[in-house]
C-alpha positions, 0 to 999 in steps of 0.5 A, a space after each residue: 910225374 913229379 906233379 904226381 908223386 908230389 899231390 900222393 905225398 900230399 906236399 902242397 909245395 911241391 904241387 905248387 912248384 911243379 904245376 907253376 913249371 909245368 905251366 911256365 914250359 907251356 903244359 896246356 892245362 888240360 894234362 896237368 888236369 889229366 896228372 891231377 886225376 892221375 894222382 886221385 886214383 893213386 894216392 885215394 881220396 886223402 889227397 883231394 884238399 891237396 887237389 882242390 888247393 892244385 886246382 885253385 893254382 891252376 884257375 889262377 895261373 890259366 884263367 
């Protein structure tokens, strides 16, 4: 949820900080992809370079 409200609120910090926490308590990739998608349909399409920066995260983080 948090990974959430942070990509609506379009704070590439706070995408950063939950994303890096979610993968180190061992979230598989795959919901925090789901989460991102979540955050698309409700916060519209102004948050996708918050997304394309969240998902450059995650290919870094899960390779």
């Amino acid at each position: 949820m948090g990974l959430v409200a942070s990509a609506c609120l379009r704070c590439d910090d706070c995408i950063f900080y939950h994303a890096i926490q979610a993968y180190r308590l061992g979230v598989p990739r795959v919901e925090q992809e789901e989460s991102l998608n979540v955050a698309m349909v409700v916060g519209g399409s102004i948050v996708i370079p918050h997304l394309r920066r969240a998902y450059e995260l995650l290919e870094e983080l899960y390779g």
